[in-house]
Rosetta silent file (secondary structure, phi, psi, omega in degrees, C-alpha in Angstrom):
SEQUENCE: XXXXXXXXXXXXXXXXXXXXXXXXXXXXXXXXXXXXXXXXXXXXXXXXXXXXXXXXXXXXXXXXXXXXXXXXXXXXXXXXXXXXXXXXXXXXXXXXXXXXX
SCORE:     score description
SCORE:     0.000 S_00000001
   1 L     0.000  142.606 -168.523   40.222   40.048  -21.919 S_00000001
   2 L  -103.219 -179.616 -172.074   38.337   42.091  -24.239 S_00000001
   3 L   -89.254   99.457  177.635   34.757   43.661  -24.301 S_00000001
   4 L  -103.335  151.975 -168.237   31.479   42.904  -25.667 S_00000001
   5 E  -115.696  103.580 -150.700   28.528   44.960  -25.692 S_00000001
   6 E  -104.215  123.797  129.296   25.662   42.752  -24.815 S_00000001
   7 E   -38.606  140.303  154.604   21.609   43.353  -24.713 S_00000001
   8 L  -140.423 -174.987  164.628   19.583   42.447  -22.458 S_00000001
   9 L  -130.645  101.865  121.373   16.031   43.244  -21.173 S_00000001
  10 E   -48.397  107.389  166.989   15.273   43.853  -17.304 S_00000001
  11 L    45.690   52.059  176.642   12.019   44.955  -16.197 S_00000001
  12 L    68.635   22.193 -179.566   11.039   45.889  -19.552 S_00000001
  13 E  -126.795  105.180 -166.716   14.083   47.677  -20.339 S_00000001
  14 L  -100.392  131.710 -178.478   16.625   47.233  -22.982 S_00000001
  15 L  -124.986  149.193  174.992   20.106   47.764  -21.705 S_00000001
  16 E  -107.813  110.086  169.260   23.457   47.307  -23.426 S_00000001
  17 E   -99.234  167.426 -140.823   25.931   46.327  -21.140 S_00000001
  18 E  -113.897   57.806  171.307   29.465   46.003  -20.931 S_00000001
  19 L   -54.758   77.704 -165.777   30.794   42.306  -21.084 S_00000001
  20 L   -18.080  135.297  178.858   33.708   40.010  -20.754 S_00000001
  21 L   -54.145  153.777 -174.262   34.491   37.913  -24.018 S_00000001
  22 L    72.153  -12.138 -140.306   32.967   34.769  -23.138 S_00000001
  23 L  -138.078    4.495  178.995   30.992   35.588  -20.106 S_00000001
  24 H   -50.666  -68.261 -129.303   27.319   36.767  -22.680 S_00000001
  25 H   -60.400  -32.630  148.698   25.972   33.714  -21.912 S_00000001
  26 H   -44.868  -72.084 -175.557   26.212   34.246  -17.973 S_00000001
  27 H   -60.922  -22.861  161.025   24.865   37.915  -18.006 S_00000001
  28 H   -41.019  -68.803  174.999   22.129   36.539  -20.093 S_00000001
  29 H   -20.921  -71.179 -150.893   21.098   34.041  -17.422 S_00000001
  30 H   -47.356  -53.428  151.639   21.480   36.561  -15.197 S_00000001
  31 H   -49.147  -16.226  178.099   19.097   38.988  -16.771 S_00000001
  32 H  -119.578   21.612  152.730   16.602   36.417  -17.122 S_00000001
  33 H  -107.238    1.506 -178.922   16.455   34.989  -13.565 S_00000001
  34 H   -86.074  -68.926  172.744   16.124   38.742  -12.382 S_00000001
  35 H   -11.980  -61.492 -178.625   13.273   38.599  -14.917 S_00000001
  36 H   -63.967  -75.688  168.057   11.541   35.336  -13.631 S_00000001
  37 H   -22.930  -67.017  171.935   12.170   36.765   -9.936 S_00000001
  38 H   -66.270  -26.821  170.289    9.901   40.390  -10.781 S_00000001
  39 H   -83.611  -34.139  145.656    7.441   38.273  -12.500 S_00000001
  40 H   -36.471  -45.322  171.460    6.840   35.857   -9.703 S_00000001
  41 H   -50.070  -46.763 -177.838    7.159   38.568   -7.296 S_00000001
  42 H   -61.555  -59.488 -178.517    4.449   40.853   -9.721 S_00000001
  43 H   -51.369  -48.913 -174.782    2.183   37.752   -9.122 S_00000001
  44 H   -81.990  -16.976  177.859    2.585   36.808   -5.468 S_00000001
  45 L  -114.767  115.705  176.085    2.051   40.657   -4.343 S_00000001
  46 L   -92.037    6.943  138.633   -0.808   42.060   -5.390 S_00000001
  47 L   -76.760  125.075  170.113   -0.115   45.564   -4.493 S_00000001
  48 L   -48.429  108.913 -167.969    0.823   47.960   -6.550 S_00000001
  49 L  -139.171  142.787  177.940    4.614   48.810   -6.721 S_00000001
  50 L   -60.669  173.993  173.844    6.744   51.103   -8.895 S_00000001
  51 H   -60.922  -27.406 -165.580    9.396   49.697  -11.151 S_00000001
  52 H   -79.113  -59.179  174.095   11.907   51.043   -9.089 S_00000001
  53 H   -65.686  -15.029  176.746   10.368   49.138   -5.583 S_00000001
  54 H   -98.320  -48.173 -171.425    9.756   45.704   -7.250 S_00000001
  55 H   -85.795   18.228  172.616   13.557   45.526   -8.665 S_00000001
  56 H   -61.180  -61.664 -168.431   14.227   46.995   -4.819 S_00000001
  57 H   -81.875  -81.160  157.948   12.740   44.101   -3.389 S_00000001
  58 H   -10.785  -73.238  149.758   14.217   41.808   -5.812 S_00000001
  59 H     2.392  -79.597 -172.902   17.094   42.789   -5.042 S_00000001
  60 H   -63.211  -39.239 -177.258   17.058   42.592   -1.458 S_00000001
  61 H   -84.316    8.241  150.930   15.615   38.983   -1.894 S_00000001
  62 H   -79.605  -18.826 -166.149   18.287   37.892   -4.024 S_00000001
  63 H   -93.653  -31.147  168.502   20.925   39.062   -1.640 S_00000001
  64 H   -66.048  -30.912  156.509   19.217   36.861    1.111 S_00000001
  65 H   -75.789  -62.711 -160.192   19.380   34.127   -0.912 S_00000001
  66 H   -47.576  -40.882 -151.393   22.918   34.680   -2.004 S_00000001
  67 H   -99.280   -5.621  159.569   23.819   35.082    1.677 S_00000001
  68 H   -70.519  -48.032 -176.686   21.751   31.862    2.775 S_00000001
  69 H   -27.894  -58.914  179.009   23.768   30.044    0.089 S_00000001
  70 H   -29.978  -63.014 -169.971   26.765   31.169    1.755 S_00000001
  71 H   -65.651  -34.373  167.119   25.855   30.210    5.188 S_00000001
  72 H   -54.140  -36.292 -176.477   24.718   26.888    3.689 S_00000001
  73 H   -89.998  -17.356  168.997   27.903   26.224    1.949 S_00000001
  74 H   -76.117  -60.166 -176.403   30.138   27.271    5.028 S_00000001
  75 H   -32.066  -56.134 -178.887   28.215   24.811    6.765 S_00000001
  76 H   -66.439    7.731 -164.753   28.807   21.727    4.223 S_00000001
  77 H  -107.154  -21.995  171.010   32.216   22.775    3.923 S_00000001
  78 H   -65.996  -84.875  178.085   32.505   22.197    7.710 S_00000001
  79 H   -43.069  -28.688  133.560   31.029   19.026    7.520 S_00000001
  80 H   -12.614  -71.288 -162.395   33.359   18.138    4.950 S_00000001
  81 H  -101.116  -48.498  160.368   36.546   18.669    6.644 S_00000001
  82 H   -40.400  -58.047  172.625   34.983   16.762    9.817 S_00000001
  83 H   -46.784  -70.527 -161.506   34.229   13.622    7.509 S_00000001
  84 H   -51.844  -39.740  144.507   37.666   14.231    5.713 S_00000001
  85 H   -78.563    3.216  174.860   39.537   14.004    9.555 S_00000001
  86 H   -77.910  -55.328 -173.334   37.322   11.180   10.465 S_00000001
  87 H   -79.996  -58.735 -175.106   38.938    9.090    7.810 S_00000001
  88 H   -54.479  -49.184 -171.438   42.685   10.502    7.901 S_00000001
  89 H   -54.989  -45.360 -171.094   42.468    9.582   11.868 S_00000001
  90 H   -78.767   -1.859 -157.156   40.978    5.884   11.103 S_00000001
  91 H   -86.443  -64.620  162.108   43.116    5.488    7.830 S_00000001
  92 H     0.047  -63.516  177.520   46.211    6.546   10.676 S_00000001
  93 H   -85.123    7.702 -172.533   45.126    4.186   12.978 S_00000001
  94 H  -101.030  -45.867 -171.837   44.497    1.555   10.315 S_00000001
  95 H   -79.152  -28.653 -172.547   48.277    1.849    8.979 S_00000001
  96 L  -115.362   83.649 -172.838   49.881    2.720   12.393 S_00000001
  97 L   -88.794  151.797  165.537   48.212    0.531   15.186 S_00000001
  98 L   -49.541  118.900  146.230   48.840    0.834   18.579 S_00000001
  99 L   -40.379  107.547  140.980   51.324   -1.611   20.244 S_00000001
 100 L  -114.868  159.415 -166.573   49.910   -3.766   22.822 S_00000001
 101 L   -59.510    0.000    0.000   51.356   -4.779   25.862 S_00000001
C-alpha cells in the first residue's frame, strides 16, 4: 500500500505525517478529536499546564477510555455468546425433544 504525506494540526502544530493510501480521512479524525479533547480539557482545568502536560494528560485519558471500551466490549461479547447458547440449546431441544416414557 503506498504512502501519503498528510497535514494535520495538533495542539497548534502543523505536522506532516506519514499515511496509508486511503486511511487521510481517519488520521484526520484522529487529529481533530485529539484537538476537541485539549480544548475541553484547556476549559475544564483552569490551571496552567505546558503543551507538553495537557497532550500528557490527553493522552493518558484517551488510553482509559480506549481501555474502558475494551472492557465494555469484552463484556457484550460475553453476553452475546450466552444469548447465542441460550437459543442453540432451546432451538436443540425444539428439533430434538426428549422421549417420554
Amino acid at each position: 500500500m503506498s504512502q501519503h504525506t498528510v497535514t494535520i494540526n495538533v495542539a497548534n502544530k502543523r505536522l506532516k505525517i506519514a499515511c496509508p493510501a486511503g486511511h487521510e480521512s481517519a488520521l484526520l479524525q484522529a487529529a481533530d478529536e485529539i484537538n476537541k479533547r485539549l480544548e475541553h480539557d484547556a476549559k475544564k482545568s483552569h490551571s496552567a499546564k505546558t503543551p507538553e502536560q495537557a497532550l500528557v494528560m490527553m493522552s493518558l485519558n484517551l488510553a482509559n477510555d480506549l481501555i474502558q471500551a475494551r472492557t465494555e466490549l469484552a463484556q457484550e461479547r460475553e453476553e452475546m455468546q450466552s444469548k447465542i447458547e441460550l437459543l442453540q440449546n432451546t432451538i436443540e431441544q425444539a428439533v430434538n425433544p426428549t422421549k417420554t416414557a
